[in-house]
DSSP file (Angstrom, degrees, kcal/mol; ACC not computed):
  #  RESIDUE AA STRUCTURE BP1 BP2  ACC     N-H-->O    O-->H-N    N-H-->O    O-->H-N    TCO  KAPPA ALPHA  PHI   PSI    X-CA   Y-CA   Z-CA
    1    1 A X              0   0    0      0, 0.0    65,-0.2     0, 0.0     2,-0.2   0.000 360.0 360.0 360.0 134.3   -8.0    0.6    5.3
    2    2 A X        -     0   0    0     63,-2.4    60,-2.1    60,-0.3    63,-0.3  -0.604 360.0-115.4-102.5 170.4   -4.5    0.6    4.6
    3    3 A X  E     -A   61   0A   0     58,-0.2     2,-0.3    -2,-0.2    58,-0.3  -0.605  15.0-142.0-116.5 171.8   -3.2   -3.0    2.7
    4    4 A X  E     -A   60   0A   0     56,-0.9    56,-3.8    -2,-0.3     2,-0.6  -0.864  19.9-124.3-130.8 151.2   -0.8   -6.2    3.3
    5    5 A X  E     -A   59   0A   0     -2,-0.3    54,-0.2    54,-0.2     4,-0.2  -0.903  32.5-134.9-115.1 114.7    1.2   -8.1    1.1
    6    6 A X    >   -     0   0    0     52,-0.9     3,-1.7    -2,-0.6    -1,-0.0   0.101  31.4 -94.7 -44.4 139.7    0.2  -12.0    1.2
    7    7 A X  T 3  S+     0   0    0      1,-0.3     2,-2.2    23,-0.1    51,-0.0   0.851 116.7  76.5  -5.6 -73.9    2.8  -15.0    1.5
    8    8 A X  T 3   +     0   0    0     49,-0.1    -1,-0.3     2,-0.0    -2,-0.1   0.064  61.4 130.1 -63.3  35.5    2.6  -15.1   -2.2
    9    9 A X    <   -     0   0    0     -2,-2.2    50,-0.0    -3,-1.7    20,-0.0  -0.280  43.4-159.8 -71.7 166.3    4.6  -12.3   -2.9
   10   10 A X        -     0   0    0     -2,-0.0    -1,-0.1     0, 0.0    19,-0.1   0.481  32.7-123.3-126.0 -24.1    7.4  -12.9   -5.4
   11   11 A X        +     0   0    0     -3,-0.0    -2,-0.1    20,-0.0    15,-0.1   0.671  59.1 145.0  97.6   8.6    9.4  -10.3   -4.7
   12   12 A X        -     0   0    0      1,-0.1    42,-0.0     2,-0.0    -3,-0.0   0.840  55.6-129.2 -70.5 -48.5    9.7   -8.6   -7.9
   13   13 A X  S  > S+     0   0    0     12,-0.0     4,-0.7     3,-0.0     3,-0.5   0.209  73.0 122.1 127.1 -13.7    9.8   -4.9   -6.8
   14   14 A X  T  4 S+     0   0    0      1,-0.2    39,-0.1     2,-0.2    -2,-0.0   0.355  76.0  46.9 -69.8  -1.5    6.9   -3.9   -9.2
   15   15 A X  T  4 S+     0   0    0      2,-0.1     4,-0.4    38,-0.1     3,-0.3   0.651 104.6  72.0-118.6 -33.3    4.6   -2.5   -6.3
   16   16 A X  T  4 S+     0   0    0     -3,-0.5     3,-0.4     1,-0.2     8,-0.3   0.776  93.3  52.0  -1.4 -77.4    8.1   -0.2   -4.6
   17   17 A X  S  < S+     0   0    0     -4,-0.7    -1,-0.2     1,-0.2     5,-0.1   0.700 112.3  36.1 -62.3 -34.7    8.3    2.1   -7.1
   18   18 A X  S    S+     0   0    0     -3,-0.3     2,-0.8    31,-0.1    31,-0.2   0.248  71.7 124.7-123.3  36.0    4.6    3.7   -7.3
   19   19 A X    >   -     0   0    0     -3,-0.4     3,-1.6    -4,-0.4     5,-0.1  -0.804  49.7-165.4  29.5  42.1    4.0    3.4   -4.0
   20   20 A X  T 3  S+     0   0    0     -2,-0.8    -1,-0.1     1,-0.3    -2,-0.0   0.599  90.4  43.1 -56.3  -1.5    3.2    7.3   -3.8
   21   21 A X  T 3  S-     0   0    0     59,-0.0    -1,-0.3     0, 0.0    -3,-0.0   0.084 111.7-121.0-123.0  33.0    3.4    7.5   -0.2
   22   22 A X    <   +     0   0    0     -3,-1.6    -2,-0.1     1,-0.1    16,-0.1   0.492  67.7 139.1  12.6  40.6    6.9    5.1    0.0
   23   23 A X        +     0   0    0     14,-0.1     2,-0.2    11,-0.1    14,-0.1   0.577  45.8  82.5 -91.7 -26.3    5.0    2.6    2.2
   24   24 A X        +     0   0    0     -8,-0.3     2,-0.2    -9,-0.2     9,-0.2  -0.521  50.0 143.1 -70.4 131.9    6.6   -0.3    0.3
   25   25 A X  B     -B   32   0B   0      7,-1.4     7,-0.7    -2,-0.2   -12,-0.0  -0.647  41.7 -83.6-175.2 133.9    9.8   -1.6    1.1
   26   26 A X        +     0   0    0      5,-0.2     2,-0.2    -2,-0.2     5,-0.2   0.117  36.4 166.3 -64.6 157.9   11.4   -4.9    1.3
   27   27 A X        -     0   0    0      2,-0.1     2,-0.4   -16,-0.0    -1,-0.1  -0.642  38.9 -52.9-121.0-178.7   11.8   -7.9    3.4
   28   28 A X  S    S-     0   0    0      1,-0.2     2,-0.2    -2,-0.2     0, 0.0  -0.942 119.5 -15.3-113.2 141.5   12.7  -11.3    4.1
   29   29 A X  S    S+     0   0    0     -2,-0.4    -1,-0.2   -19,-0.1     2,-0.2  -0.949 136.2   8.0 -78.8   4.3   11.4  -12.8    2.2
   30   30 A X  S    S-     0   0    0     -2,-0.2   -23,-0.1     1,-0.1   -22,-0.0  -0.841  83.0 -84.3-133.1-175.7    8.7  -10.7    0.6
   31   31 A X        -     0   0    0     -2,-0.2     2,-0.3    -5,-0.2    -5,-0.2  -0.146  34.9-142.4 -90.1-168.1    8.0   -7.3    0.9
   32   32 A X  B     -B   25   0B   0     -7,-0.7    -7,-1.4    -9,-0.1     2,-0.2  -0.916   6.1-135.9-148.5 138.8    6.0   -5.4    3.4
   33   33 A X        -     0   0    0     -2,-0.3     2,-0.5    -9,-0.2    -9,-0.2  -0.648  21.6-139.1 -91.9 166.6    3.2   -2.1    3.7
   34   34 A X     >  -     0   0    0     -2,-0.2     4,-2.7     1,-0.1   -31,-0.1  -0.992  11.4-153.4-123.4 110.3    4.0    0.0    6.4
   35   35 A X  T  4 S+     0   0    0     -2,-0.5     3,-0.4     1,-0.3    -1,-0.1   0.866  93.1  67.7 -65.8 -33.1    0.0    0.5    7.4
   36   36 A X  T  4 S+     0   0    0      1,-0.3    -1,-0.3   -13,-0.1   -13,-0.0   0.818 110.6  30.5 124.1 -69.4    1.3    4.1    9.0
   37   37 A X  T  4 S+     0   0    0    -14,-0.1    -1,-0.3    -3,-0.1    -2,-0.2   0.794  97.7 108.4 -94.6 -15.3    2.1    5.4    5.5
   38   38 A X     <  +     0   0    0     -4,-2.7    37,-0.1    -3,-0.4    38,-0.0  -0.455  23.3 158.7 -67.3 144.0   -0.6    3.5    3.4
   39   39 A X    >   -     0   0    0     -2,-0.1     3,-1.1    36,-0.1    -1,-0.2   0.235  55.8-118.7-127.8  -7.5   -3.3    5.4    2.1
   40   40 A X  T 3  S-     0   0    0      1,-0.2     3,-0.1   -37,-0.1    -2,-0.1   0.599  73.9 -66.7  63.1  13.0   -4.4    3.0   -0.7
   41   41 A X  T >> S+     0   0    0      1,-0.2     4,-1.9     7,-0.1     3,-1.3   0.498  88.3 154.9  69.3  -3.1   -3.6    6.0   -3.0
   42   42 A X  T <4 S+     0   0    0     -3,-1.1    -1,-0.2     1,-0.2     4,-0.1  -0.447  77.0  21.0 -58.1 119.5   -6.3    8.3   -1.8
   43   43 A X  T 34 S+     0   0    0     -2,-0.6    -1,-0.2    -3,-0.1     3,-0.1   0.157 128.8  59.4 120.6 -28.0   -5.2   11.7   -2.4
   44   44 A X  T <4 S-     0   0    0     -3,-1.3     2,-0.2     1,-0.2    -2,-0.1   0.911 114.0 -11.9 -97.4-100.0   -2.8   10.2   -5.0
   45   45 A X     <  -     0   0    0     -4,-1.9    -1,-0.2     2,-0.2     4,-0.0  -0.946  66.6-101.3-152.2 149.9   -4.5    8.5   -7.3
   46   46 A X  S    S+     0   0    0     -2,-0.2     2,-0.3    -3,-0.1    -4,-0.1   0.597 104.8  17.8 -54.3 -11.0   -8.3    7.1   -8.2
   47   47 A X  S    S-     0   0    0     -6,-0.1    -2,-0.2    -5,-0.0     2,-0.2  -0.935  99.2 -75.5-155.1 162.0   -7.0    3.3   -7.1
   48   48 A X     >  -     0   0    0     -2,-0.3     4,-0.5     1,-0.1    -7,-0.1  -0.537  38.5-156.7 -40.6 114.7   -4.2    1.3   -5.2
   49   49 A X  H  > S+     0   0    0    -31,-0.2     4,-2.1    -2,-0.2    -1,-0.1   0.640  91.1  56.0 -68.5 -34.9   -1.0    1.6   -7.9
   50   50 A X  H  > S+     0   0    0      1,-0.2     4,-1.1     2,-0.2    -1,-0.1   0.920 103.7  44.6 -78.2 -21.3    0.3   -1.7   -6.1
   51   51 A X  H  4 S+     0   0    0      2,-0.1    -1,-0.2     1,-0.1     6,-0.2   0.797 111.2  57.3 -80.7  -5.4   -2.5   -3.9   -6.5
   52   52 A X  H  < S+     0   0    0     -4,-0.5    -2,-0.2     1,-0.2    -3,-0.1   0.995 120.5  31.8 -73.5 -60.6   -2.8   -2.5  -10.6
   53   53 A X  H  < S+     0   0    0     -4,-2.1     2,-0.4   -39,-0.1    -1,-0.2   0.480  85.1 111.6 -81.8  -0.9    1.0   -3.8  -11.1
   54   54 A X    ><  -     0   0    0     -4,-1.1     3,-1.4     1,-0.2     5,-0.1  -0.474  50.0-165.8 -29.0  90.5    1.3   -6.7   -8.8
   55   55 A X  T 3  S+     0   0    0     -2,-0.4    -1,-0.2     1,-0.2    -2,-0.0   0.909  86.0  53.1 -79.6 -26.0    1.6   -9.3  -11.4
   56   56 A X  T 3  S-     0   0    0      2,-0.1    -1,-0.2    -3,-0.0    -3,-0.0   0.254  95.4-137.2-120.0  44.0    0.8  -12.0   -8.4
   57   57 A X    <   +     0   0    0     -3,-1.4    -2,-0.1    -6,-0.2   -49,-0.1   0.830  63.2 127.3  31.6  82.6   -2.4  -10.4   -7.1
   58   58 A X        +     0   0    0    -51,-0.0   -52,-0.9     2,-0.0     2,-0.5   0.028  35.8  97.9-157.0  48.4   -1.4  -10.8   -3.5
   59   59 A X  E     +A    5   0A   0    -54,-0.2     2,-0.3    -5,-0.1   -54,-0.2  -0.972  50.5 157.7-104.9 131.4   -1.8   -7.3   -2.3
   60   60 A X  E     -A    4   0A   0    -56,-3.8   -56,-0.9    -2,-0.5     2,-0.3  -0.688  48.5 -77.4-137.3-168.2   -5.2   -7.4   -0.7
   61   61 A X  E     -A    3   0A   0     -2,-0.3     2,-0.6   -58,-0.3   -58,-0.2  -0.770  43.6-129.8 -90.4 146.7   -7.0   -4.8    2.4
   62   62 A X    >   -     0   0    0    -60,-2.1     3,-0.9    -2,-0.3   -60,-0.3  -0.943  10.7-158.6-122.9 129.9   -5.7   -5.6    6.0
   63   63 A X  T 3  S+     0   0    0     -2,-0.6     3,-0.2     1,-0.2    -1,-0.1   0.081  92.0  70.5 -94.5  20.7   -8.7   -6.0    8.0
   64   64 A X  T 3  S+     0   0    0      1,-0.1    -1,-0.2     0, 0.0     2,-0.1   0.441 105.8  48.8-101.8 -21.2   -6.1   -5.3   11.3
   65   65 A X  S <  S+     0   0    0     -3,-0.9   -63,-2.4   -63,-0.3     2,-0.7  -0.586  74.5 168.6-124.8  73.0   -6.2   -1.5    9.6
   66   66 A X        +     0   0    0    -65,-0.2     2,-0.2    -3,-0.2    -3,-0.1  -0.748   6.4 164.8 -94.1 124.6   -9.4   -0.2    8.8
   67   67 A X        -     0   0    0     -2,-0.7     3,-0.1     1,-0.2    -2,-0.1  -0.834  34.8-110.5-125.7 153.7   -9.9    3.1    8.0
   68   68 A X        -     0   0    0     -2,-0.2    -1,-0.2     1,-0.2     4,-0.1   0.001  30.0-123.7 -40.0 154.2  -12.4    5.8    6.4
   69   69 A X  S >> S+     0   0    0      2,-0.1     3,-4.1     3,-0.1     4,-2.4   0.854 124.9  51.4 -39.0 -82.8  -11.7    7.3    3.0
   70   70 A X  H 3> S+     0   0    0      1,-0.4     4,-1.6     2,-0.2    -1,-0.0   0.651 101.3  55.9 -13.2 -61.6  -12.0   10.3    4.9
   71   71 A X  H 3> S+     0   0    0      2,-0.3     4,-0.6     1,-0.2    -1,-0.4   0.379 114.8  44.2 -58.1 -23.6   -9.3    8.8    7.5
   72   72 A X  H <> S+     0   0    0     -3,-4.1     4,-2.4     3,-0.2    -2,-0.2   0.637 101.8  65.7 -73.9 -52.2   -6.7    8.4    4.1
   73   73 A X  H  X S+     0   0    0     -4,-2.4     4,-1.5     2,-0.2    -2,-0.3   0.861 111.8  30.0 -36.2 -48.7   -7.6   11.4    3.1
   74   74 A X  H  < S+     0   0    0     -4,-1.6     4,-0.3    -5,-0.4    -3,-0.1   0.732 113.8  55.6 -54.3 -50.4   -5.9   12.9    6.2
   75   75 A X  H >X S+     0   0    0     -4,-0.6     4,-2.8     2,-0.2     3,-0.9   0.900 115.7  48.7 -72.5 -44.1   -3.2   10.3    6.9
   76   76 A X  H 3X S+     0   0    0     -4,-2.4     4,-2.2     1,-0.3    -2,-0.2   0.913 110.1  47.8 -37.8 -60.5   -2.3   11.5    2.9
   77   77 A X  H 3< S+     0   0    0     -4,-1.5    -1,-0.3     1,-0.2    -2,-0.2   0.558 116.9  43.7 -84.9 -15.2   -2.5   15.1    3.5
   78   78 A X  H X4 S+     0   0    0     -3,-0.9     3,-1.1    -4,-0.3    -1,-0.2   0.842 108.0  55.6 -53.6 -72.1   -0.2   14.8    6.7
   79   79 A X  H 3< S+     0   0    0     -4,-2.8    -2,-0.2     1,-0.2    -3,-0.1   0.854 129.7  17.4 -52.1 -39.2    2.2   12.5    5.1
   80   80 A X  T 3<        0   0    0     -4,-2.2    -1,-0.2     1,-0.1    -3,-0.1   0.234 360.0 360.0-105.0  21.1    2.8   15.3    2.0
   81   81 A X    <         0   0    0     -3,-1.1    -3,-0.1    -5,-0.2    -1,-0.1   0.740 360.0 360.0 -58.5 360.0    1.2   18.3    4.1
């Protein structure tokens, strides 16, 4: 299930950078996932890197994208194959 960033984004830039799959990128006004490149950091790393530095916990799961591990695993290994 790849994830969205809620209203209450602040805009700080703090989920951008470790992003391993560059899926982050801003907007007006807050920033945006691109469900295409999210992976939730399978393949990456053991957890989501944006929801650990998010200071305003408003990265959540987008129930619009649900996917497998397995199915993350893939789109991962694709996206850096």
């Amino acid at each position: 299930m790849a994830l969205i960033i809620l209203d209450t984004c602040t805009a700080c830039d703090a989920c951008r950078p470790v992003c391993p799959n560059e899926a982050i990128s801003a907007a007006d006004p807050i920033y945006i996932i691109d469900p295409d490149r999210c992976t939730e950091c399978v393949g990456a790393e053991d957890e989501p890197q944006c929801k650990l530095v998010c200071p305003a916990d408003c990265i959540v799961q987008d129930p619009d994208h649900v996917e497998t591990p397995e199915q993350l695993q893939a789109k991962y290994d694709a996206l850096h194959g």
